[in-house]
N, C-alpha and C positions, 0 to 999 in steps of 0.2 A: 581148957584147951585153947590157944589162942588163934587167933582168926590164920593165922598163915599153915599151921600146924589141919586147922580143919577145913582150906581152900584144899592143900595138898592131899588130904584123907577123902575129899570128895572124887578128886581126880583119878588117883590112883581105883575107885571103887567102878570109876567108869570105863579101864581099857584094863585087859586079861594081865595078868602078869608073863614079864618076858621067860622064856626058859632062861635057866642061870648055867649055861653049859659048860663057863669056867670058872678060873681064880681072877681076881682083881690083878690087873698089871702093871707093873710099873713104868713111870713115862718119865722121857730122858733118852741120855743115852742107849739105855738097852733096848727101849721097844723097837719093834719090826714096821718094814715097809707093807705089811700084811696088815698091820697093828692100824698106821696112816691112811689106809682104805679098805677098811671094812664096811662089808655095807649091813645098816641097820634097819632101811625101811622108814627112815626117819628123813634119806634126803642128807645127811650130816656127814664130813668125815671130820678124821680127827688130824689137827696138824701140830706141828711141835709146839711146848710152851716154856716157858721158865720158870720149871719147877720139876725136882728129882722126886717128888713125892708118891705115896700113890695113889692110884683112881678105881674104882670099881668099874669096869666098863657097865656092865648089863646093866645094872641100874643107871647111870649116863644116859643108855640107850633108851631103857624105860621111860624114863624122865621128857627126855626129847623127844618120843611117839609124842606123851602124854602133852608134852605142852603143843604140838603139832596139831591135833584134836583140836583144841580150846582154841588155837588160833583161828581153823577154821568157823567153828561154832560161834567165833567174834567175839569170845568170852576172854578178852586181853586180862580180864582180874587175874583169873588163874595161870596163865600163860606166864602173868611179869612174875607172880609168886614161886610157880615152878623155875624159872630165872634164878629167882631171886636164891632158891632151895640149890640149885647148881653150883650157885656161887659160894655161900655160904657152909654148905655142909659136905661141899664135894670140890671146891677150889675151881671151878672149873669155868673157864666162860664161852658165851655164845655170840657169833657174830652171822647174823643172817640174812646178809647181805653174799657173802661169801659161802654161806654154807658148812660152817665151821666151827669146830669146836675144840677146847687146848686146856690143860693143865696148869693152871697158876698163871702168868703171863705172855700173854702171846707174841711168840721171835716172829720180828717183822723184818723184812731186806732191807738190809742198810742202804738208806739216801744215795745217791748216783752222787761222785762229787761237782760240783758246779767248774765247766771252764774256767781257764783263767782267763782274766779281763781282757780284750786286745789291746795293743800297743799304739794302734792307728783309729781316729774317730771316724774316718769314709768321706767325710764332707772333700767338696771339692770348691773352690771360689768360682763363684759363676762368671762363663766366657763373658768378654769384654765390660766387665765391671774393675777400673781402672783407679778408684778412689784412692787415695794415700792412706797410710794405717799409722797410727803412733807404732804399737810393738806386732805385726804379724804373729811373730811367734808365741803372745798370752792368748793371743786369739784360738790359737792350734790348742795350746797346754786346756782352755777353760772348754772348748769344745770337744775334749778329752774327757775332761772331766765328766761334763755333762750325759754324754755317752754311758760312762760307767755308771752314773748315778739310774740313768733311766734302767740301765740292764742289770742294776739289784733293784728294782721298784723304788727307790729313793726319789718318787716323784717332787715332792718338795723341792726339795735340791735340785733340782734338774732343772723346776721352774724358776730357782731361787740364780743360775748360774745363767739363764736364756736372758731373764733380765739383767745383770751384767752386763752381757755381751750387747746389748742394745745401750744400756745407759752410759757407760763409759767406754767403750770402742767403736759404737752407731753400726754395731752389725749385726744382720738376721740372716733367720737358718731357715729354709725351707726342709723339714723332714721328710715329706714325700720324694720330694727330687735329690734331695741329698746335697746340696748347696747352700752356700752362704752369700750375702753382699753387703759391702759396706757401706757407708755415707749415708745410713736410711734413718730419717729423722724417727726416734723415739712415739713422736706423736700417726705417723703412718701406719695406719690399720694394717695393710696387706701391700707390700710394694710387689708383688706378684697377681695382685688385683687386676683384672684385664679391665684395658679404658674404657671408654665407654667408646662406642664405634660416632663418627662427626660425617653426616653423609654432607654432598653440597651439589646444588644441580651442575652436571655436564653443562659446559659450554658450549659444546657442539650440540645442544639441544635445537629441535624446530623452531620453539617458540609455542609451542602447547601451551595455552591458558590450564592451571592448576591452582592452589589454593598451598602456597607454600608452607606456611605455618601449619597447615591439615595432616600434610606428607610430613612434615618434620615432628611431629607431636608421633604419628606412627611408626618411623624410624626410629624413633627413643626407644617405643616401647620393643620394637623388633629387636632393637639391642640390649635389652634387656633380658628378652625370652632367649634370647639364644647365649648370652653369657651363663643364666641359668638352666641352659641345655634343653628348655621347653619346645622343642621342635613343633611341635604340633601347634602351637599358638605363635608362634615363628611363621608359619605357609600359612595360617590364614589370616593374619596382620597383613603378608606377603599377596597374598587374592584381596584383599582392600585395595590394597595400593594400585593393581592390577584393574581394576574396575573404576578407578582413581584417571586410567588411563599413564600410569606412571611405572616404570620400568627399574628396577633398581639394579647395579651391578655393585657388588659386594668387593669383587677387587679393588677395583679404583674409587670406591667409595662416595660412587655417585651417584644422581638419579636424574629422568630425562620426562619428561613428557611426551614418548613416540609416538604414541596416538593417534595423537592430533596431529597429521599431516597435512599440510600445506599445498594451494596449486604452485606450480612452478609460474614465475614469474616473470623472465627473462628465457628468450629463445626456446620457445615453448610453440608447437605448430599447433593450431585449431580451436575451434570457438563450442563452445557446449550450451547449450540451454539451462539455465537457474533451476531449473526443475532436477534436468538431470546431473548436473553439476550438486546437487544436496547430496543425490541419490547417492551418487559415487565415492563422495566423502565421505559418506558413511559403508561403505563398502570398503573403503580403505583402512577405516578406525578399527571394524572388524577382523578386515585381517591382520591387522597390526597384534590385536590382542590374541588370536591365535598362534601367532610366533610367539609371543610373550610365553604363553601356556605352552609352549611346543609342539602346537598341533599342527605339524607341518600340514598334511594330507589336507586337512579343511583350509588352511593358508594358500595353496598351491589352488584350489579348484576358485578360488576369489581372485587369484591373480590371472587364469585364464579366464575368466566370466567379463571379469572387466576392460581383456582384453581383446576377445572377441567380441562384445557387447559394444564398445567406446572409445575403444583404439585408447584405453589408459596405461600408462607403466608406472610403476613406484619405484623411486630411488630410498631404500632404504637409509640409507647412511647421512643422506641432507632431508629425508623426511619430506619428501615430498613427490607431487606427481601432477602427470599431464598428459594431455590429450594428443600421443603422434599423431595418428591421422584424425582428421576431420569424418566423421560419420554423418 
């Protein structure tokens, strides 16, 4: 007896045999929508195949308890053999993933057909990119191309057509944005690459003592964190610089030393003590750096203190202050 012959004699000894309550049916066109969901207890229907031949169901059914058993008992030997026994002496196969089962080869839904290709590649030439082109128009036909090649997976080619368009026309395609520009030197990483941000102190600065090269080595890196969207190391580069006593404005792309505010110098009433004259200076540095932070509320109770205190005002905007009245 050979090993497949006596897995299958073991199987069969360990589940009841099925009642045989019919004839074998034929499968094709004649069988029933009855015949396609029958239920067996096995979990299985049976769906068309391509094959006019015929099939014993109840042994089918048998077969597929029995390998059901084995699978769960983990015993895959007898499981693949009773397979194998379906296939072999009963034409039939199994797919159980779907839950199915078919006579001879299984009719699958014919493929959806693929669109046809578009006519148009979508690119647009990026606003005010005015470069001269030898041919615009191989530009359009290769950028066509390229399109089609990408939407059958012909990635090769698509990469083999991008460089093309850079090496003898000097043009790149941004596919995110759906743009092109030309005049881009071949050797140019990313002409879409954001600059690098160039701060420069305000001019209208007080005159704050700072550590230029300190704040500009931090600026780099701020420009940096926020190119690569690192927000978080971005605000607290941001609170360095702050503590720095340095203020940055990102529009104008400058930086000031506000801080450090200055006595007024010129038509200035009243004379203060050395003593208190430190005091208030620093009073002023502080509330400087709560604007900064935008804490008004603690800014606002520093500017009445110093000036119910000292008769002081701060002009923000020249950075400096002075003693109205005489106390």
């Amino acid at each position: 007896m050979t090993k497949l012959a006596l897995l299958c004699t073991c199987a069969l000894a360990l589940t009841p045999p099925a009642p045989r309550s019919h004839l074998p049916r034929r499968l094709g066109s004649s069988f029933s929508e009855d015949d396609l969901q029958r239920p067996a207890g096995h979990g299985y229907t049976r769906g068309p195949g391509e094959d006019d031949g015929f099939v014993d169901i109840p042994t089918v059914d048998l077969l597929l308890t029995q390998r059901n058993e084995a699978k769960k008992r983990r015993d895959f030997v007898v499981a693949d053999a009773i397979r194998d026994e379906l296939k072999v002496e009963h034409n039939v196969g199994v797919h159980d993933r779907d839950r199915t089962w078919w006579l001879g080869r299984q009719q699958r839904a014919a493929r959806p057909q693929r669109p046809p290709l578009p006519s148009d590649h979508g690119y647009a030439r990026e606003i005010g990119d005015n470069t001269p082109l030898v041919d615009e128009a191989a530009v359009d036909a290769l950028l066509l191309q390229r399109m089609h090649a990408k939407m059958t997976r012909d990635f090769t080619r698509a990469d083999a057509l991008r460089a093309e368009l850079s090496s003898v026309h000097g043009v790149r395609v941004h596919d995110g944005r759906k743009v092109w520009r030309a005049g881009v030197d071949a050797d140019t990483a990313d002409p879409w690459a954001r600059v690098e941000d160039v701060y420069e102190r305000d001019a209208r600065d007080g005159g704050g003592a700072v550590d230029d090269a300190a704040v500009q080595a931090l600026l780099r890196r701020r420009s940096v964190a926020r190119r690569r969207r690192h927000w978080q190391l971005a605000d607290d580069i941001l609170e360095q610089l702050l503590d720095l006593g340095v203020v940055v404005n990102d529009k104008t792309r400058t930086y000031a030393a506000t801080i450090d505010y200055v006595p007024c110098a010129a038509n200035c009433k009243g004379t203060m003590d050395p003593h208190d004259r430190e005091h208030v200076a620093g009073l002023v540095a502080e509330r400087a750096l709560h604007k900064l932070r935008r804490q008004f509320g603690e800014a606002d109770a520093i500017r009445d203190r110093l000036l119910e205190g000292w008769g002081v005002r701060v002009d923000d905007k020249k950075h400096t202050w002075w003693q109205e009245v005489e106390r």
